[in-house]
C-alpha positions as CSV (number, residue, x, y, z in Angstrom):
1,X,39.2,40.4,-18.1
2,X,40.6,37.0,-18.7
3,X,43.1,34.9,-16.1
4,X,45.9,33.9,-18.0
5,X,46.1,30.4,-16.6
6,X,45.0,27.5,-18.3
7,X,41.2,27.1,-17.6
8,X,40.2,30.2,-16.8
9,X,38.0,32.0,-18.8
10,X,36.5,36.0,-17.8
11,X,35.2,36.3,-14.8
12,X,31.7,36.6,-14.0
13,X,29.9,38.0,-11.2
14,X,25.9,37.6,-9.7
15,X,24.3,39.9,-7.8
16,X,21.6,38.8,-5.7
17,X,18.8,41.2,-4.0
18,X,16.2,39.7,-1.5
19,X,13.8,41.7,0.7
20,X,14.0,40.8,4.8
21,X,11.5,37.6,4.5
22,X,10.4,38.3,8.6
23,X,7.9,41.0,7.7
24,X,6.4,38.0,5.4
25,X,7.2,35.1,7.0
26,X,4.3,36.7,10.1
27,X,1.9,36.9,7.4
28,X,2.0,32.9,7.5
29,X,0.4,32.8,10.6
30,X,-2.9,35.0,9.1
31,X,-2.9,33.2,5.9
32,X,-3.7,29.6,4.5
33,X,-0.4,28.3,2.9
34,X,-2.8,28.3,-0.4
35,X,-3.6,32.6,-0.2
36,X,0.6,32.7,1.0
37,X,2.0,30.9,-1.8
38,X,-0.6,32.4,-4.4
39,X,0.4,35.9,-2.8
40,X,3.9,35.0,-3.5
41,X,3.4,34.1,-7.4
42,X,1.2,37.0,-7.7
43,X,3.9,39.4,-7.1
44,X,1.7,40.4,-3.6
45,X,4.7,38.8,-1.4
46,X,8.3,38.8,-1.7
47,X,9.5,35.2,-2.8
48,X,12.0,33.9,0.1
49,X,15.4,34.6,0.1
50,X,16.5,30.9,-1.7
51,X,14.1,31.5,-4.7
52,X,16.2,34.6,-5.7
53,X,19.4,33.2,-4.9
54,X,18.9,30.5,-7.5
55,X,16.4,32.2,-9.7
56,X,13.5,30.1,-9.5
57,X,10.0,31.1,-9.1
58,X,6.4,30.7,-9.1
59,X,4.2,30.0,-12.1
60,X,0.9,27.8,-10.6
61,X,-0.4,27.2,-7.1
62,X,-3.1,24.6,-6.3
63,X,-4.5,22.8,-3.5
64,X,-2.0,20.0,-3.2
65,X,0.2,21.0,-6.4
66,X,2.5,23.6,-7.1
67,X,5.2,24.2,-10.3
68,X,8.4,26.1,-10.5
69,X,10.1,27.5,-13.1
70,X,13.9,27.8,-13.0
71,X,16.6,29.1,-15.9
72,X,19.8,27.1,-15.3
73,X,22.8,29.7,-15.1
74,X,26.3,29.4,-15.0
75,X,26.8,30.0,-11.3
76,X,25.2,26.9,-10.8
77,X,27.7,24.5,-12.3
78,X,29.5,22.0,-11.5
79,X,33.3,21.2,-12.2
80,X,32.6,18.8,-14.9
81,X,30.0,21.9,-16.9
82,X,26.3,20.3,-15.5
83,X,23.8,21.9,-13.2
84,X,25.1,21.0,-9.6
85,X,22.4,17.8,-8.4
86,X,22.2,19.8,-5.2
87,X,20.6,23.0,-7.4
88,X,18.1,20.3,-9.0
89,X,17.9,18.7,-5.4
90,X,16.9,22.0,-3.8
91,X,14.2,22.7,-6.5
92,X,12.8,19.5,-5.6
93,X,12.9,19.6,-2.3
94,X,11.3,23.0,-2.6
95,X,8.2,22.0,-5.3
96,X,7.5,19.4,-2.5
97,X,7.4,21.6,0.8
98,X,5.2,23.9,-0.8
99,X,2.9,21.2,-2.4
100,X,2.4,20.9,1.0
101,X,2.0,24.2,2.4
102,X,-1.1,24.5,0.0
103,X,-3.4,22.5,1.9
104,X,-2.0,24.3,5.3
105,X,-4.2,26.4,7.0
106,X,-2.7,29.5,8.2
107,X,-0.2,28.9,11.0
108,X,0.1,25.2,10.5
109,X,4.2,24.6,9.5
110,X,5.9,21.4,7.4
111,X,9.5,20.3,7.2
112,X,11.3,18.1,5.4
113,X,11.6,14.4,7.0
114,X,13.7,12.9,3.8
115,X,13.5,13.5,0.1
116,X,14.7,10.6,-2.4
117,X,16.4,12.0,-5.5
118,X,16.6,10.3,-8.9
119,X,18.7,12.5,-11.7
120,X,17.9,11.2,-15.5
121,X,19.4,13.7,-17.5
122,X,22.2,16.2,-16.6
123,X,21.1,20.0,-17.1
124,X,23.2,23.0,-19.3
125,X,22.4,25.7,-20.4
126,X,21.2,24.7,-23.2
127,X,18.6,22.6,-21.7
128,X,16.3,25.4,-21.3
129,X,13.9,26.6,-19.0
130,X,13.5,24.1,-16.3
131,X,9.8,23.2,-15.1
132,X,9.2,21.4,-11.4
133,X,5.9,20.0,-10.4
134,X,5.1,18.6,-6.9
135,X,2.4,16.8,-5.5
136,X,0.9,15.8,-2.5
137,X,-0.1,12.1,-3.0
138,X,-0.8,11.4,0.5
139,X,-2.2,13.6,3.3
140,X,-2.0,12.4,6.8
141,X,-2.6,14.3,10.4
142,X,1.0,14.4,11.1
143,X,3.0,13.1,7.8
144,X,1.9,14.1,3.9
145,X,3.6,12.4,1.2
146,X,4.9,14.1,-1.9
147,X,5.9,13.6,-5.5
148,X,8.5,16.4,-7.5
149,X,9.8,15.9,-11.1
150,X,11.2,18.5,-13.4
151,X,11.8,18.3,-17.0
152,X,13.4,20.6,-19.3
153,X,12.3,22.8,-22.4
154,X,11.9,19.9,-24.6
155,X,9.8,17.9,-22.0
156,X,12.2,15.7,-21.1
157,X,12.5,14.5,-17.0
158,X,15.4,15.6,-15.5
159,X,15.3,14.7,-12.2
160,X,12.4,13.5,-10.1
161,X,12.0,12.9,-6.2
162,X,9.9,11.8,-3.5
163,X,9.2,13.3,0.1
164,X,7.5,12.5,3.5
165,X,7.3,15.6,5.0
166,X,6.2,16.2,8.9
167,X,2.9,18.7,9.4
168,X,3.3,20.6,12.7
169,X,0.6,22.4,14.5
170,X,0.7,26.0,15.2
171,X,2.7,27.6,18.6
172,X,0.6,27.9,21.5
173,X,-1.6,30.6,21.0
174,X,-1.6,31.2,17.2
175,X,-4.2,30.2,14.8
176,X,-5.6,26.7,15.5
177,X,-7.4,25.8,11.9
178,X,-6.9,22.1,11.3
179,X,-5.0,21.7,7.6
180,X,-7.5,20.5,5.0
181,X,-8.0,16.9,4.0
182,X,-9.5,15.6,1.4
């Protein structure tokens, strides 16, 4: 049905389904974040909540490097008809956490400490599927270092980022493993 108003066009509605990430999220604590995240792109573990509410997902785990796959959608415009920088932002900010999870051993944690955006290119839909890549560059004891970029169907960089993200130990009592260095 269409609004008569100027401006607006049919409506359009999204429905999102995620499974309760607890179950999964105790399943970090058994598992290295390499087996976790690899469980996840395998179908073997629900994705988190976030990855269905924007429609991203999976499509390569390695030690230190992970890629994301994303179709822009309508829902994640902004007023002026562009992919919202914070969708790109979180995608980013995303590739690089779990860049980092992969060389976690199981019960280790990260957060985010800051993450410097650069957009190059603004995103529609006909950009195409969107491809994110992130990297650990640097791995420290306490701080690892990361690089994110992702580019559209036609290769070109959309957006890229960099991240210092803090590596905390597990709780008292869980899983003691020290994260892998190389």
């Amino acid at each position: 049905m269409s609004d008569e108003r100027p401006g607006w066009g049919a409506e359009s509605s999204l429905t999102v389904t995620w499974n309760d990430p607890k179950p999964a999220l105790a399943l970090v604590q058994t598992m290295s974040g390499l087996q976790y995240l690899r469980g996840i792109a395998a179908g073997e573990l629900p994705p988190p909540p976030i990855a269905m509410l924007l429609g991203m997902g999976i499509s390569s785990v390695e030690d230190g490097e992970v890629t994301f796959t994303i179709d822009p959608h309508a829902s994640h415009y902004n007023p002026i008809g562009v992919v919202h920088g914070g969708v790109l932002s979180t995608v980013l900010d995303t590739v690089a956490g779990c860049a980092v999870h992969s060389t976690l051993q199981a019960g280790w944690g990260y957060t985010s400490i800051d993450l410097n955006v650069s957009y190059l290119r603004g995103v529609t839909l006909d950009s195409g599927l969107l491809t994110f890549t992130g990297r650990v560059i640097k791995r420290g004891r306490r701080v690892m270092f990361t690089t994110a970029e992702g580019v559209d169907a036609a290769g070109n960089i959309v957006a890229t980022a960099t991240s210092s993200l803090l590596v905390m130990e597990p709780p008292p009592g869980e899983e003691r493993g020290v994260h892998r260095r190389t």
